[in-house]
Biopython code that builds the backbone (N, CA, C, O; Angstrom):
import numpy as np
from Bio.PDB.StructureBuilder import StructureBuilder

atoms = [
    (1, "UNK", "N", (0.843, -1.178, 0.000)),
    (1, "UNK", "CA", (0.000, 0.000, 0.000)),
    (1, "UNK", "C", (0.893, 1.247, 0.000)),
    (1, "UNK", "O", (1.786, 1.474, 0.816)),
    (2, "UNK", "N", (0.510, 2.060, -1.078)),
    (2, "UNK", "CA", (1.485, 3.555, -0.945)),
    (2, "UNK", "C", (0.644, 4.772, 0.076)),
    (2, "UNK", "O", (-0.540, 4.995, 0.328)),
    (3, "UNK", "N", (1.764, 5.298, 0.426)),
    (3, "UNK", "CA", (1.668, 6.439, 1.287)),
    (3, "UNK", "C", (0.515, 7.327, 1.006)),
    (3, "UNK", "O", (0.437, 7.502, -0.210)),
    (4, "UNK", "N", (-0.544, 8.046, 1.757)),
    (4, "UNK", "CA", (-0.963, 9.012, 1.234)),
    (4, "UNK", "C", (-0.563, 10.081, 0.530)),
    (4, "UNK", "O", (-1.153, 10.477, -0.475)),
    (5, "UNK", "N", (0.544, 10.653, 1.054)),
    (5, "UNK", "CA", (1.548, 11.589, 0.056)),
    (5, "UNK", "C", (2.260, 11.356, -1.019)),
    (5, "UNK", "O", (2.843, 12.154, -1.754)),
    (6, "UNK", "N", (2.136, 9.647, -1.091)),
    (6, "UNK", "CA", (2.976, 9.990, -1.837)),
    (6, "UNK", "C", (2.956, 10.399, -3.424)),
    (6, "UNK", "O", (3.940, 10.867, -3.996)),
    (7, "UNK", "N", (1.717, 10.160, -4.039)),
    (7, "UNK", "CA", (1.192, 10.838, -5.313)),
    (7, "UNK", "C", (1.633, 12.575, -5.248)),
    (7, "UNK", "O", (2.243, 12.945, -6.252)),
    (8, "UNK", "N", (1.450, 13.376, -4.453)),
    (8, "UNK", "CA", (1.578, 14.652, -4.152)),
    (8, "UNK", "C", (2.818, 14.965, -4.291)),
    (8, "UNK", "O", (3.266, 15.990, -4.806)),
    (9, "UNK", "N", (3.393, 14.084, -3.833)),
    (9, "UNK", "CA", (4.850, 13.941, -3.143)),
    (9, "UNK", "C", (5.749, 13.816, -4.770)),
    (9, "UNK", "O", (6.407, 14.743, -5.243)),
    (10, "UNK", "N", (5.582, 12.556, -5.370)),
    (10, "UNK", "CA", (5.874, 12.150, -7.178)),
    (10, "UNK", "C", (5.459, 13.075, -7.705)),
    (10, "UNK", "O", (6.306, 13.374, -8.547)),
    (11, "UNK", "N", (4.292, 14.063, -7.770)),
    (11, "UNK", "CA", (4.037, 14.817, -8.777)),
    (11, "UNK", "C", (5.018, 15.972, -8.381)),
    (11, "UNK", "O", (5.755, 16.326, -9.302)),
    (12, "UNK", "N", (5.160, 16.580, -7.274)),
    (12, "UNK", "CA", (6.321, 17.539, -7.094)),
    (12, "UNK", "C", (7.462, 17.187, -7.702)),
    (12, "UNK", "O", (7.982, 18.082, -8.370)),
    (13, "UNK", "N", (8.054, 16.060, -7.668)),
    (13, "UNK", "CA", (9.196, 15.727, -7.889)),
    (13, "UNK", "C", (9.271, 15.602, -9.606)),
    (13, "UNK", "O", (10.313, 15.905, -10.187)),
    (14, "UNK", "N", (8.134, 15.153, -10.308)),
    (14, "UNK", "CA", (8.107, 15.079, -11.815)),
    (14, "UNK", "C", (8.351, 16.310, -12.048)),
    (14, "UNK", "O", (9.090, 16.303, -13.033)),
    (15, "UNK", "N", (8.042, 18.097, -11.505)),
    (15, "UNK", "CA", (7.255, 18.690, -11.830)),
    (15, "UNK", "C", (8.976, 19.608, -11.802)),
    (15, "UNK", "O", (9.521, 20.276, -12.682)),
    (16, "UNK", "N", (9.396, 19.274, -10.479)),
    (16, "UNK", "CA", (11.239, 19.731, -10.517)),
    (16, "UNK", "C", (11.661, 18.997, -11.443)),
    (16, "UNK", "O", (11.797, 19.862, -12.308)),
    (17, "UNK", "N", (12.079, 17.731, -12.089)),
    (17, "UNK", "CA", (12.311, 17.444, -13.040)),
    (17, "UNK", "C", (12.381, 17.496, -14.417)),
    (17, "UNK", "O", (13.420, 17.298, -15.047)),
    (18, "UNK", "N", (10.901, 17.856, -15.091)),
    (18, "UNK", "CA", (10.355, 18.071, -15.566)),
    (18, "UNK", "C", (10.941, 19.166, -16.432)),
    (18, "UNK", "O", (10.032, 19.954, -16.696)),
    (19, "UNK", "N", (12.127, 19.554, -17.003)),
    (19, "UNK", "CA", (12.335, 21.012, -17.026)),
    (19, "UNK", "C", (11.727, 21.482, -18.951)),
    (19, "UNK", "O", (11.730, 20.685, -19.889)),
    (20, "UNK", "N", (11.457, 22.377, -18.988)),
    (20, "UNK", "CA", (10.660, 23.651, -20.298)),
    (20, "UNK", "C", (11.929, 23.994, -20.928)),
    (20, "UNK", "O", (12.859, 24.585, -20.381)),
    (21, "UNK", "N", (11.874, 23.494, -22.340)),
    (21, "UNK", "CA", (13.195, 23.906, -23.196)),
    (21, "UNK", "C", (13.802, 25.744, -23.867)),
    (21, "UNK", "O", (14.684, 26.303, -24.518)),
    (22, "UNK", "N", (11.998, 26.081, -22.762)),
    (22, "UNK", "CA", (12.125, 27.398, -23.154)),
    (22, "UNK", "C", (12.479, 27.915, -21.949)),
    (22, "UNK", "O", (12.470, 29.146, -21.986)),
    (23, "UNK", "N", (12.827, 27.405, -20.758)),
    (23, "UNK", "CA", (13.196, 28.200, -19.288)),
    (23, "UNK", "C", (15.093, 28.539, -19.328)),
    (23, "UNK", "O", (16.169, 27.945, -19.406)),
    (24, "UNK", "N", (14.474, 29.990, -19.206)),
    (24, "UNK", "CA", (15.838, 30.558, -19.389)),
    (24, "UNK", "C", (16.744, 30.391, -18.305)),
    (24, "UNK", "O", (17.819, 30.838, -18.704)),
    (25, "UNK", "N", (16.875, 29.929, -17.007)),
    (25, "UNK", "CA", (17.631, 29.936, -16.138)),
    (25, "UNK", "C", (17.334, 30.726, -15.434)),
    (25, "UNK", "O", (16.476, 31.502, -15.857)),
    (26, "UNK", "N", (17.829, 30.940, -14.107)),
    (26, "UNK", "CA", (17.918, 31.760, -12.810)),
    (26, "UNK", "C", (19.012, 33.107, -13.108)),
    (26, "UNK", "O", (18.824, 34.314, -12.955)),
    (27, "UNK", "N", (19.931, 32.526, -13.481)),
    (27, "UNK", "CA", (21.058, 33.637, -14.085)),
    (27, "UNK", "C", (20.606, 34.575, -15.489)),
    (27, "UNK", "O", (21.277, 35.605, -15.432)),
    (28, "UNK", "N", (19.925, 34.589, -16.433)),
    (28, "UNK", "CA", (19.200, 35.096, -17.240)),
    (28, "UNK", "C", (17.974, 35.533, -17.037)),
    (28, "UNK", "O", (17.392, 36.151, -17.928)),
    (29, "UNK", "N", (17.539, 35.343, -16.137)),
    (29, "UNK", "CA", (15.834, 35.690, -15.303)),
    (29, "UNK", "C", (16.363, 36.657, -14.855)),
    (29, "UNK", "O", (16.111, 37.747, -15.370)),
    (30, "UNK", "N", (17.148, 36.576, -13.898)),
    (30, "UNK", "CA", (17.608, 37.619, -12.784)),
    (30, "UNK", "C", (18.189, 38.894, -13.896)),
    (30, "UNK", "O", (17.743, 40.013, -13.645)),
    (31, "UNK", "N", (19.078, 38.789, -15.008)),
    (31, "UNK", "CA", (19.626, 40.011, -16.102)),
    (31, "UNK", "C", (18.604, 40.960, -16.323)),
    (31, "UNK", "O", (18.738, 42.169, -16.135)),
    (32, "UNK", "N", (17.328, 40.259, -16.823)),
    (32, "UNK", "CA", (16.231, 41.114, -17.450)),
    (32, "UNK", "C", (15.351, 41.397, -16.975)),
    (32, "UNK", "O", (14.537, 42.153, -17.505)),
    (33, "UNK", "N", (15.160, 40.714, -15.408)),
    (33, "UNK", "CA", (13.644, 41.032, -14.583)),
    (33, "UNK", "C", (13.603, 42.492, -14.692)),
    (33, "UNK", "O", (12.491, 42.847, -15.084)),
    (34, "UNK", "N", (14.130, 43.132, -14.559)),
    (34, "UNK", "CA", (13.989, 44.938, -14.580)),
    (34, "UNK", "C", (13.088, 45.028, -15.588)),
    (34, "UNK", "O", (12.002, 45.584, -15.416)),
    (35, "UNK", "N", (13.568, 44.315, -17.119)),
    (35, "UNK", "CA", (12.738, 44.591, -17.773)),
    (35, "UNK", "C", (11.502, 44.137, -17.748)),
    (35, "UNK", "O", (10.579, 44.912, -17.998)),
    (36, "UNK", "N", (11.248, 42.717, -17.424)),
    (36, "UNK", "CA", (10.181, 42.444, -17.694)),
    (36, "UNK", "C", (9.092, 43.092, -16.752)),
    (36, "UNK", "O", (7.904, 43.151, -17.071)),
    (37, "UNK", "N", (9.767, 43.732, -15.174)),
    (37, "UNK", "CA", (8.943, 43.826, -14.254)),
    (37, "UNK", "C", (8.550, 45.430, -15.589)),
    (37, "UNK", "O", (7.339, 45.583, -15.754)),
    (38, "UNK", "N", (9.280, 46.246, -16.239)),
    (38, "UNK", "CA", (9.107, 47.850, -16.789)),
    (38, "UNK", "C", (7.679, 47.313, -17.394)),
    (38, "UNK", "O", (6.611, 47.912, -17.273)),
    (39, "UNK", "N", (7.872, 46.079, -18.059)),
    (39, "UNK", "CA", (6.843, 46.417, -19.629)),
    (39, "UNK", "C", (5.505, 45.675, -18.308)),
    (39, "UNK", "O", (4.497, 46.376, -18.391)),
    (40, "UNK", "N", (5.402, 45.057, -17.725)),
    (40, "UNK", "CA", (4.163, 45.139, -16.530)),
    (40, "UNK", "C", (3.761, 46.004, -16.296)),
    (40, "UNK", "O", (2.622, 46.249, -16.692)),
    (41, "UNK", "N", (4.418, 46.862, -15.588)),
    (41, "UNK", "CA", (4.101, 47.771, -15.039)),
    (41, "UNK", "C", (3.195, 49.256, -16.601)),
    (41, "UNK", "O", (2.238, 50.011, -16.426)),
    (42, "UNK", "N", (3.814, 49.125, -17.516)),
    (42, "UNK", "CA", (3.774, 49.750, -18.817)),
    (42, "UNK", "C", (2.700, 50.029, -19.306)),
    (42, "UNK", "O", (2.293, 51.054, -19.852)),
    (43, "UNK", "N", (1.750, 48.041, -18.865)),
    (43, "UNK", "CA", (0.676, 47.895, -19.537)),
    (43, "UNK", "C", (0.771, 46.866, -20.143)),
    (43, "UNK", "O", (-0.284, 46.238, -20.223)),
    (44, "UNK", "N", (2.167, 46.159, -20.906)),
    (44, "UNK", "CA", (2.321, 45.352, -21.476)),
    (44, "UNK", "C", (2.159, 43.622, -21.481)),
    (44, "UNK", "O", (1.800, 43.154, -20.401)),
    (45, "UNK", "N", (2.343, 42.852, -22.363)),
    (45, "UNK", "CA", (2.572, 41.818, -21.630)),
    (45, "UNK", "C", (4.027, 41.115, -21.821)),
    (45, "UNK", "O", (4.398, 40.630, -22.890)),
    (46, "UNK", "N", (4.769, 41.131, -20.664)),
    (46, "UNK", "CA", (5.782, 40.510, -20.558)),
    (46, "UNK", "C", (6.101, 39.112, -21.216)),
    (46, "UNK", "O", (7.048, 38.785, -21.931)),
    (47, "UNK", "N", (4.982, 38.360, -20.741)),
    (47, "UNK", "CA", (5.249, 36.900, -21.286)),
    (47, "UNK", "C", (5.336, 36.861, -22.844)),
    (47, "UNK", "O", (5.769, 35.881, -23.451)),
    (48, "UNK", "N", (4.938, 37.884, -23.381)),
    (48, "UNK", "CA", (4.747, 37.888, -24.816)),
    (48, "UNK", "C", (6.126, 38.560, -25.423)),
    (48, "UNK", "O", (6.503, 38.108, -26.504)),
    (49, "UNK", "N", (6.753, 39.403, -24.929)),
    (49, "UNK", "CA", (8.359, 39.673, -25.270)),
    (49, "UNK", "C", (9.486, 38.617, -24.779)),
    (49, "UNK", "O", (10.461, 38.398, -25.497)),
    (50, "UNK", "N", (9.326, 38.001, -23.591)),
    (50, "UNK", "CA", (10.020, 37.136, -22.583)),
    (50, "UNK", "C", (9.152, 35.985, -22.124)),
    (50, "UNK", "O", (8.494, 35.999, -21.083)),
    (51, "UNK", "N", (9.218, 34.787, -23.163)),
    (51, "UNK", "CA", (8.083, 33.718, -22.995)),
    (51, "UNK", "C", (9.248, 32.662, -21.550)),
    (51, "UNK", "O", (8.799, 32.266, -20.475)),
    (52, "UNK", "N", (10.652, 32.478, -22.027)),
    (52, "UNK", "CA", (11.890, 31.892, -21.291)),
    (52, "UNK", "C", (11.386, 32.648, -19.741)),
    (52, "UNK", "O", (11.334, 32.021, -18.683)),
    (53, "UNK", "N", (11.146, 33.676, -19.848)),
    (53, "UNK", "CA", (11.459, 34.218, -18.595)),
    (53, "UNK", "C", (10.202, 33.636, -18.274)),
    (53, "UNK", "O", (10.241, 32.477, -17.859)),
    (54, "UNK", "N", (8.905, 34.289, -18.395)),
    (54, "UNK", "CA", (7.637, 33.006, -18.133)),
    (54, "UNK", "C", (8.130, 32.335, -17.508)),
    (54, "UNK", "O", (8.428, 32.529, -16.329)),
    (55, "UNK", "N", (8.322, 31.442, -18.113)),
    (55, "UNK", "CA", (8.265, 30.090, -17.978)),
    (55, "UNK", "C", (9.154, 29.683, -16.688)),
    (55, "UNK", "O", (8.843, 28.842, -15.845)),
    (56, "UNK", "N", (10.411, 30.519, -16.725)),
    (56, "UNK", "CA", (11.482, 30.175, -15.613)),
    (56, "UNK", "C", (10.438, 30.776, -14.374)),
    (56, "UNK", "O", (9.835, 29.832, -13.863)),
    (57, "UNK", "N", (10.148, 31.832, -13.888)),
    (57, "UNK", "CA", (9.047, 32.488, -12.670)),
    (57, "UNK", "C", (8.028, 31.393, -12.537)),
    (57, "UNK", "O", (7.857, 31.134, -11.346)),
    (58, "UNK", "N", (7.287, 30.656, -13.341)),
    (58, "UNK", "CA", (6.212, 29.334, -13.075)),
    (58, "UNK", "C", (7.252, 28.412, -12.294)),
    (58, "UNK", "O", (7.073, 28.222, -11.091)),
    (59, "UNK", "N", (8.062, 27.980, -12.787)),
    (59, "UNK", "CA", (9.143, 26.695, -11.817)),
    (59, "UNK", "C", (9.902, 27.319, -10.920)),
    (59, "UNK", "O", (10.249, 26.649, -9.947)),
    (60, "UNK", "N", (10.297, 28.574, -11.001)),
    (60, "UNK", "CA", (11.184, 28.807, -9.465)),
    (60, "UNK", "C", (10.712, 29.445, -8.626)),
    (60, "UNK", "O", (10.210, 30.492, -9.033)),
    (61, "UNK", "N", (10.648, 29.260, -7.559)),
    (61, "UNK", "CA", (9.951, 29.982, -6.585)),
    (61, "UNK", "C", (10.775, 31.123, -6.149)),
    (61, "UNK", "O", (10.159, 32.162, -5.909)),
    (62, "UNK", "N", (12.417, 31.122, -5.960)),
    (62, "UNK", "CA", (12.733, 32.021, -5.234)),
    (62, "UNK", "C", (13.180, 33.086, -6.743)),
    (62, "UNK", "O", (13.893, 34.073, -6.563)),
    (63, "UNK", "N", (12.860, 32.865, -7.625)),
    (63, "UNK", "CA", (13.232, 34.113, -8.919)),
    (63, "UNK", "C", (11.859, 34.783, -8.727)),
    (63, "UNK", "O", (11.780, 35.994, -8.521)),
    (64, "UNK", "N", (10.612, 33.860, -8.807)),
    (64, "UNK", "CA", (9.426, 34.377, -8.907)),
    (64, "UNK", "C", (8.875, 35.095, -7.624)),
    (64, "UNK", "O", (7.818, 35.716, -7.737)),
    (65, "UNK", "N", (9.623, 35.047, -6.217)),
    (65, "UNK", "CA", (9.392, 35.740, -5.104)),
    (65, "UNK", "C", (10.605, 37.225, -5.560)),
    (65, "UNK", "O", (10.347, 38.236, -4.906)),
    (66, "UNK", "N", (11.470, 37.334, -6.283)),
    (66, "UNK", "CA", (12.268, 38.208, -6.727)),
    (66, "UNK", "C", (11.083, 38.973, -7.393)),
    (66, "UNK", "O", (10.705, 39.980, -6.795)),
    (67, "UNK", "N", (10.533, 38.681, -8.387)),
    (67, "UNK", "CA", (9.695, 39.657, -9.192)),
    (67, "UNK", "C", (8.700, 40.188, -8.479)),
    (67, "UNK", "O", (8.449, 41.344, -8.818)),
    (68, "UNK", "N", (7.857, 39.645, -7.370)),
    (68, "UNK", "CA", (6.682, 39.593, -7.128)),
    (68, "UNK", "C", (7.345, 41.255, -6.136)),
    (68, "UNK", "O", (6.715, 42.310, -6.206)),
    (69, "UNK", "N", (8.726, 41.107, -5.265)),
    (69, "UNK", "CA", (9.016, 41.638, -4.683)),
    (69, "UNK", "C", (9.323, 43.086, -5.302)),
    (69, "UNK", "O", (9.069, 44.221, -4.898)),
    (70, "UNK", "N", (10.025, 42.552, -6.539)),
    (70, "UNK", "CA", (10.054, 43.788, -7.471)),
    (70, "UNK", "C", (8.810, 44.643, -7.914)),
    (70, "UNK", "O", (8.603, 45.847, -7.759)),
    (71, "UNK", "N", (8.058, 43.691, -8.499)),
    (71, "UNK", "CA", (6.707, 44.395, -9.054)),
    (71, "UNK", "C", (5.708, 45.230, -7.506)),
    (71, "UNK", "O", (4.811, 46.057, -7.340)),
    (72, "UNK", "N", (6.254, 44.688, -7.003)),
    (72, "UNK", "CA", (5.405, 45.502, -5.394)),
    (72, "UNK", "C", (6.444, 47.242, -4.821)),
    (72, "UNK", "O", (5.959, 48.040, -4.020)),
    (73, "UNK", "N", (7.574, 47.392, -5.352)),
    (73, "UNK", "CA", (8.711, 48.011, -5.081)),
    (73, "UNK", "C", (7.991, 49.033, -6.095)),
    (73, "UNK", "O", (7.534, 50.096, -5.674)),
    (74, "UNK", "N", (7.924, 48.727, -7.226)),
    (74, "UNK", "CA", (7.695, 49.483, -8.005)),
    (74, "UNK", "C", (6.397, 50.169, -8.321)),
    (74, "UNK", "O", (6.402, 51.380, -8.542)),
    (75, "UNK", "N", (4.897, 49.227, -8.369)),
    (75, "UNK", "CA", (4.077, 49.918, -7.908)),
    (75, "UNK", "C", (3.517, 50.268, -6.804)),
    (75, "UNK", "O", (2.462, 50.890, -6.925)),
    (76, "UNK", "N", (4.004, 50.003, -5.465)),
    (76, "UNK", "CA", (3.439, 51.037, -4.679)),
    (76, "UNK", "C", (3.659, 52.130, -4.347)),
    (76, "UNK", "O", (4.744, 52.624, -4.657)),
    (77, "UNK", "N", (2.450, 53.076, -3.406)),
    (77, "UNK", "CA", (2.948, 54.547, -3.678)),
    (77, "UNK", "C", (3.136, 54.891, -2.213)),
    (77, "UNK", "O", (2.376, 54.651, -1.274)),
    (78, "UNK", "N", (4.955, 55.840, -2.220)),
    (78, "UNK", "CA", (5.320, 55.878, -0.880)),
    (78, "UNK", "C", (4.515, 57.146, -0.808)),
    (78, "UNK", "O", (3.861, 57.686, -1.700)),
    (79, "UNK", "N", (4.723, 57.553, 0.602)),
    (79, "UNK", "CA", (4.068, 58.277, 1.513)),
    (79, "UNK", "C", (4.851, 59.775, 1.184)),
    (79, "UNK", "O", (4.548, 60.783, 1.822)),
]
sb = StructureBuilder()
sb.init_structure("model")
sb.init_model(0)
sb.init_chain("A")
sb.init_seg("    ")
for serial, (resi, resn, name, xyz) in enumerate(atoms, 1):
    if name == "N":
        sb.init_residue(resn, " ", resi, " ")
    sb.init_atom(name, np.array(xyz, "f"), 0.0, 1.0, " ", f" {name:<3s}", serial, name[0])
structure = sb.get_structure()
C-alpha cells in the first residue's frame, strides 16, 4: 500500500524534473527582470516579449518571489 503523500509527493518531484526547453535559467531571469517587471508595469505583456522568462518564474519559486518583490517596489505609492 502507498503512502498518502505519496502521489503529491511524485508529482512535485516530476514537476522539478520536468524542465521547459524554453526556461531561461535563474542567471538570465535575474539580467532582465527589470525589464520584464518595466513592460508590466507599462501595460504590457511581458510573457509575450520574454516567454523563457515566463516560464522560468512558473518553476522557481525564489526568482518568482524576486519579481513579485520587485513588481510591489515598483508599484506602490510611498508616503
Amino acid at each position: 500500500m502507498s503512502h498518502p503523500d505519496e502521489s503529491a509527493t511524485m508529482a512535485r518531484l516530476r514537476q522539478f524534473l520536468d524542465t521547459d526547453p524554453r526556461d531561461v535559467a535563474c542567471e538570465r531571469a535575474m539580467e532582465l527582470l527589470h525589464v520584464y517587471v518595466e513592460l508590466k508595469v507599462a501595460g504590457q505583456d511581458p510573457e509575450e516579449h520574454y516567454p523563457g522568462i515566463a516560464v522560468h518564474l512558473r518553476a522557481c519559486g525564489p526568482c518568482s518571489d524576486e519579481y513579485k518583490g520587485l513588481l510591489a517596489a515598483v508599484t506602490e505609492r510611498w508616503p
